[in-house]
C-alpha positions as a Markdown table, in Angstrom:
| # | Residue | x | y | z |
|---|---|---|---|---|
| 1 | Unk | 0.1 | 10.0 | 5.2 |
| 2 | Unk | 0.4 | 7.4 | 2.8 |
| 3 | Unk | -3.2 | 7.4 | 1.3 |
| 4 | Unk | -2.3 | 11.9 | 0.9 |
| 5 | Unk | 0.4 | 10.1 | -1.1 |
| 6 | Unk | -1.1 | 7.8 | -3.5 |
| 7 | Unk | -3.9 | 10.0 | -4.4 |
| 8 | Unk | -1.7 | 11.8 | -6.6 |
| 9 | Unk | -1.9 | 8.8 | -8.7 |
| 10 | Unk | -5.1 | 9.4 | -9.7 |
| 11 | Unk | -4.3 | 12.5 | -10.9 |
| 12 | Unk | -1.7 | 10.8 | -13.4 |
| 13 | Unk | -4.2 | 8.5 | -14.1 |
| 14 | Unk | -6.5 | 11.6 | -15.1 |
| 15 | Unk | -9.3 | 10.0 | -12.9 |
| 16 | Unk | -11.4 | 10.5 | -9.6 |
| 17 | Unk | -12.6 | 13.7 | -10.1 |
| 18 | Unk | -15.4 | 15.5 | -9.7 |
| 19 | Unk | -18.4 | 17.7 | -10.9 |
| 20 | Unk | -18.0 | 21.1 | -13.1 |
| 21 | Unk | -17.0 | 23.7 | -10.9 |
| 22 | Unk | -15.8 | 27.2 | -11.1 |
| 23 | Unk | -13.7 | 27.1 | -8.8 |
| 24 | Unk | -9.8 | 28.6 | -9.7 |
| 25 | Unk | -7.9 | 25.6 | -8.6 |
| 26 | Unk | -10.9 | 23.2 | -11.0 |
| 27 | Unk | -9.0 | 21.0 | -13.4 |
| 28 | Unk | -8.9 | 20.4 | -16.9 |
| 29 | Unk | -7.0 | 18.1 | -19.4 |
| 30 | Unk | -7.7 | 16.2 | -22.3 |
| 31 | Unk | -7.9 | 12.8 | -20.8 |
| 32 | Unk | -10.5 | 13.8 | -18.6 |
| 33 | Unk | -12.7 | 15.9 | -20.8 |
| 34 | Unk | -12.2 | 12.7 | -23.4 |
| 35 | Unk | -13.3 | 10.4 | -20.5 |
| 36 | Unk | -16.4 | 12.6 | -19.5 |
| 37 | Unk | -17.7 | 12.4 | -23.1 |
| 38 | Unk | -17.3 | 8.5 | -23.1 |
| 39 | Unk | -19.5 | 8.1 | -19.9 |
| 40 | Unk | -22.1 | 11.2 | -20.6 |
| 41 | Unk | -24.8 | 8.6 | -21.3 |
| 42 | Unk | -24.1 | 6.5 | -18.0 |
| 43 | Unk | -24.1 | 9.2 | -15.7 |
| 44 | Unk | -26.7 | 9.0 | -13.1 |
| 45 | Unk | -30.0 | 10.8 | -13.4 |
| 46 | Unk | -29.3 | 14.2 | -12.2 |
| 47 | Unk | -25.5 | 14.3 | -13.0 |
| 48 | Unk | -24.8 | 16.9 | -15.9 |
| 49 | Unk | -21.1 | 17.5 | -16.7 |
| 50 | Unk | -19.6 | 19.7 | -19.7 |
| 51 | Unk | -16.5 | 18.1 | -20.4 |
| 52 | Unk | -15.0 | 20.6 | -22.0 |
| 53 | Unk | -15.2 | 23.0 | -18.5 |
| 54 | Unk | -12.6 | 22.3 | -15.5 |
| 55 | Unk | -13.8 | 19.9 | -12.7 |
| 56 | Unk | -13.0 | 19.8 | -9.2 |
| 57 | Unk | -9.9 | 17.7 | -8.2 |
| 58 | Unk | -11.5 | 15.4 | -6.3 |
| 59 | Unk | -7.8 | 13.5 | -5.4 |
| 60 | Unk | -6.7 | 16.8 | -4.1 |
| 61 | Unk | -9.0 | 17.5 | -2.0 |
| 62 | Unk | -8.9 | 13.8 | -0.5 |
| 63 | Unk | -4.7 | 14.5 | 0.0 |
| 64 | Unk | -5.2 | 17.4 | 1.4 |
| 65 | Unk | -8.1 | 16.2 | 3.8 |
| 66 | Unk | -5.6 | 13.4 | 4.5 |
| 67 | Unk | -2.7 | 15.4 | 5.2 |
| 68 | Unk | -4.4 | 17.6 | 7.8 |
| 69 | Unk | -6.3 | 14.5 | 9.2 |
| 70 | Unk | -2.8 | 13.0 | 9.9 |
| 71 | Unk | -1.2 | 16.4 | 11.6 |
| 72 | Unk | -4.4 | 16.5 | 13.4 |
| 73 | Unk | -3.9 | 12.7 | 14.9 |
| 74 | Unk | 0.0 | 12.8 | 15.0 |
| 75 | Unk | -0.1 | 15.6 | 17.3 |
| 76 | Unk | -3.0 | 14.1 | 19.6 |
| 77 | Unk | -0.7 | 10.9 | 19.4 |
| 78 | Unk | 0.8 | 11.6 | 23.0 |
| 79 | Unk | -2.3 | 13.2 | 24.7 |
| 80 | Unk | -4.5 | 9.8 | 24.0 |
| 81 | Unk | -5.9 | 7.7 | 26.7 |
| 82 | Unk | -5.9 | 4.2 | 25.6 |
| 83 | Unk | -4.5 | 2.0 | 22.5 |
| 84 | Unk | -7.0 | 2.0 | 19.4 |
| 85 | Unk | -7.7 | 5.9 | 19.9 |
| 86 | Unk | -5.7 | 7.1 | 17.6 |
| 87 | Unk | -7.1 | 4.7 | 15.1 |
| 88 | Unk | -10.7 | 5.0 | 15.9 |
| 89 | Unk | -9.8 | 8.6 | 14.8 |
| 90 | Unk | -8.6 | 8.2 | 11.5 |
| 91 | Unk | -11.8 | 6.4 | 11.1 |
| 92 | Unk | -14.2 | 9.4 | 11.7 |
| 93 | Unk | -11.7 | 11.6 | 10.1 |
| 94 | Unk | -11.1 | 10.0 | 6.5 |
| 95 | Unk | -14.8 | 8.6 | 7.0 |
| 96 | Unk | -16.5 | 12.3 | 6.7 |
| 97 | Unk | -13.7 | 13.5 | 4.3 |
| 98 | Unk | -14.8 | 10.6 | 2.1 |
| 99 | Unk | -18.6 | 11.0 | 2.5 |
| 100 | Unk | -18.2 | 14.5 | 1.6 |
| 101 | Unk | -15.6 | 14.0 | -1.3 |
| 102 | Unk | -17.8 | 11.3 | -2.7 |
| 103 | Unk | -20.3 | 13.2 | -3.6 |
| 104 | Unk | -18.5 | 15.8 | -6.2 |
| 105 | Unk | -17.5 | 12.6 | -8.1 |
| 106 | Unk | -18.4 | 11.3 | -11.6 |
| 107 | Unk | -17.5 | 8.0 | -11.1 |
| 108 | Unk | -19.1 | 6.5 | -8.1 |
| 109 | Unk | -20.5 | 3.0 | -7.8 |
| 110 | Unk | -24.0 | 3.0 | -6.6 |
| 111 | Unk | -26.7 | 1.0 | -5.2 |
| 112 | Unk | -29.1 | -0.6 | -7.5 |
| 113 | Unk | -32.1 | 1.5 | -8.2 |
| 114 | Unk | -31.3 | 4.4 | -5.6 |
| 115 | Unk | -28.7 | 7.3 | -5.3 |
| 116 | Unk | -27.0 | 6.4 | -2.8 |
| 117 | Unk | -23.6 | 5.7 | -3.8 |
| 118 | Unk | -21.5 | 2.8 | -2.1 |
| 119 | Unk | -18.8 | 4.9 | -0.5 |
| 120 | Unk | -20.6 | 7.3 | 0.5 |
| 121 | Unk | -22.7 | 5.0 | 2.5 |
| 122 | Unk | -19.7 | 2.9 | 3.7 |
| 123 | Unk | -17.5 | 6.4 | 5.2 |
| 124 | Unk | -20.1 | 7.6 | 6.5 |
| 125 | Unk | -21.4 | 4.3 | 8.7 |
| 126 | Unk | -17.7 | 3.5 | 9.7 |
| 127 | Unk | -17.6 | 7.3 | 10.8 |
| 128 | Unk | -20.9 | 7.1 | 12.8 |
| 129 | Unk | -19.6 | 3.3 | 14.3 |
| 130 | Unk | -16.2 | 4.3 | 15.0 |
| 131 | Unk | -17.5 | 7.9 | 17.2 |
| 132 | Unk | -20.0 | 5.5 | 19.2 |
| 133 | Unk | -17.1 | 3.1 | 19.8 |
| 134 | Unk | -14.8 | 6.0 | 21.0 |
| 135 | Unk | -17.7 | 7.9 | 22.8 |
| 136 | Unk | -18.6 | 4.3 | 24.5 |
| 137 | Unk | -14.8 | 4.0 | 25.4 |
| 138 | Unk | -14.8 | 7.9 | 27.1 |
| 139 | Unk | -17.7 | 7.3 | 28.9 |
| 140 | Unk | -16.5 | 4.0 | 30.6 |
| 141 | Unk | -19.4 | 1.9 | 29.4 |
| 142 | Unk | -17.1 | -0.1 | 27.3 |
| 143 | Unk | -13.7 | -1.2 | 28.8 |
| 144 | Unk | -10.5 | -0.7 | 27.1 |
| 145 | Unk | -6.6 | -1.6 | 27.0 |
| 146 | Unk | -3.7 | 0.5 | 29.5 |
| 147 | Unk | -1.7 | 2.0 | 27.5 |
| 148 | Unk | 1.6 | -0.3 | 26.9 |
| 149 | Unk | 4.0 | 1.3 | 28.9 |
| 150 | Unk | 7.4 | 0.0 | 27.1 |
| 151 | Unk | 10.0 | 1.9 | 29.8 |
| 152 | Unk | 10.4 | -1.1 | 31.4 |
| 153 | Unk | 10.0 | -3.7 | 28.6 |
| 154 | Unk | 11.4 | -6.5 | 28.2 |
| 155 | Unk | 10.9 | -7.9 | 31.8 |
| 156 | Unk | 8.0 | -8.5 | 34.1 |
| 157 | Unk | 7.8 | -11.1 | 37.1 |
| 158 | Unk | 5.5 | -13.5 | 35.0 |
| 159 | Unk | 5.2 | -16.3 | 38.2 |
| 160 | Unk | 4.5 | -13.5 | 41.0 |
| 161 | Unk | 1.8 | -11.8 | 37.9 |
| 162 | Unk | -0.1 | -15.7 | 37.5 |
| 163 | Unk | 0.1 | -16.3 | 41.0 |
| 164 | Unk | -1.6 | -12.7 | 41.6 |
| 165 | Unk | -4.4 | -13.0 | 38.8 |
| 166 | Unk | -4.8 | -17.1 | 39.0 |
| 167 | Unk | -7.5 | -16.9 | 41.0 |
| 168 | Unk | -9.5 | -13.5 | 39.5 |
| 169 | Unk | -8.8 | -15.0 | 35.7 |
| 170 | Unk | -8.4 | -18.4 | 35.9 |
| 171 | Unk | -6.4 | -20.2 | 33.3 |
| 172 | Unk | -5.2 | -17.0 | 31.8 |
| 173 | Unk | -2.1 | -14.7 | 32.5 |
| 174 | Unk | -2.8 | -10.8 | 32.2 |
| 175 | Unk | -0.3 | -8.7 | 32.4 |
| 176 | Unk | -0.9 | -5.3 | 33.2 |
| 177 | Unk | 1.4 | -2.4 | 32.9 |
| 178 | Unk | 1.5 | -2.4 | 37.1 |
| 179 | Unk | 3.2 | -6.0 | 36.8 |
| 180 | Unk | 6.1 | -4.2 | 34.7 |
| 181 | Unk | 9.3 | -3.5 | 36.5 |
| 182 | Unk | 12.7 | -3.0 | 36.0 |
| 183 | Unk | 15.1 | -6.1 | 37.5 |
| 184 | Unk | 18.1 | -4.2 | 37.0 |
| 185 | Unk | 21.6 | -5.6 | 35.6 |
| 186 | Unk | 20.8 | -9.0 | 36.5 |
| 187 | Unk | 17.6 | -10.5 | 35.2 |
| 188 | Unk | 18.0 | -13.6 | 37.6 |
| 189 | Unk | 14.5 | -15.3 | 37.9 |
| 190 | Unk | 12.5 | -13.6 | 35.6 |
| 191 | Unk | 11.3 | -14.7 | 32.2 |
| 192 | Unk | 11.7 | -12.3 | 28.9 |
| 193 | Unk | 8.6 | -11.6 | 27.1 |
């Protein structure tokens, strides 16, 4: 939500946008038709842009993308199956928008003597990492965190959960949400956490 936020500050910047387009919503000001005349001769090979035509608002499309890509992960926020999900989400998510967006820019950083641009290369990695991380996780063939189940919080049995797991982990105290209970009014005998 915050990045759909901030990316309206390149628009008052008058920077990170895109390509010509024809497009009705393409974008036009002085500051960036004064800016694409100051760069025409450090475009990369390929690249032709007529400052004085609109070009497409790369920051909007980026806020928007963001905007959905958080209504799409807030409301799948209570059907996940394990911590990190929702994150590994946003990952794919803002890592396609971005490999896509990328691409209409002007401005892009790129790797010496090719055309592949630096973010591009970057969203679309993390994208491809993060959806074999979360396709390894649904499969089972990479283990993952319970959910934290907080409607017991702030009390477990911390002596009966070492005594249990001593001998399966030992020298280290897991807690799992099974060992969570409720002790009622009086807390007698077990530690807070």
């Amino acid at each position: 939500l915050g990045q759909a936020i901030c990316r309206w500050g390149n628009f008052v910047n008058q920077e990170a946008f895109g390509t010509n387009t024809t497009l009705p919503w393409g974008m036009y000001s002085e500051g960036t038709e004064a800016y694409l005349k100051s760069v025409q001769v450090t475009l990369p090979a390929g690249v032709t842009v007529d400052p004085a035509a609109p070009v497409h608002p790369t920051f909007l499309y980026e806020s928007i993308w963001c905007l959905v890509g958080f209504a799409v992960l807030a409301s799948f926020y209570k059907k996940r199956r394990f911590n990190g999900q929702i994150f590994l989400g946003y990952i794919i998510w803002y890592g396609l928008g971005r490999a896509w967006i990328e691409g209409l820019r002007t401005d892009s950083l790129y790797i010496t003597g090719t055309g592949i641009r630096v973010s591009q290369l970057l969203a679309g990695v993390s994208a491809a990492a993060a959806a074999v991380v979360l396709a390894l996780l649904y499969t089972g063939k990479l283990l993952y965190a319970e959910l934290y189940d907080d409607s017991t919080y702030p009390y477990t049995n911390v002596k009966a959960v070492w005594e249990t797991n001593m001998y399966k982990h030992p020298g280290r105290l897991i807690v799992t949400n099974a060992d969570w209970h409720d002790p009622g009014p009086k807390p007698i005998g077990n530690y807070k956490i």
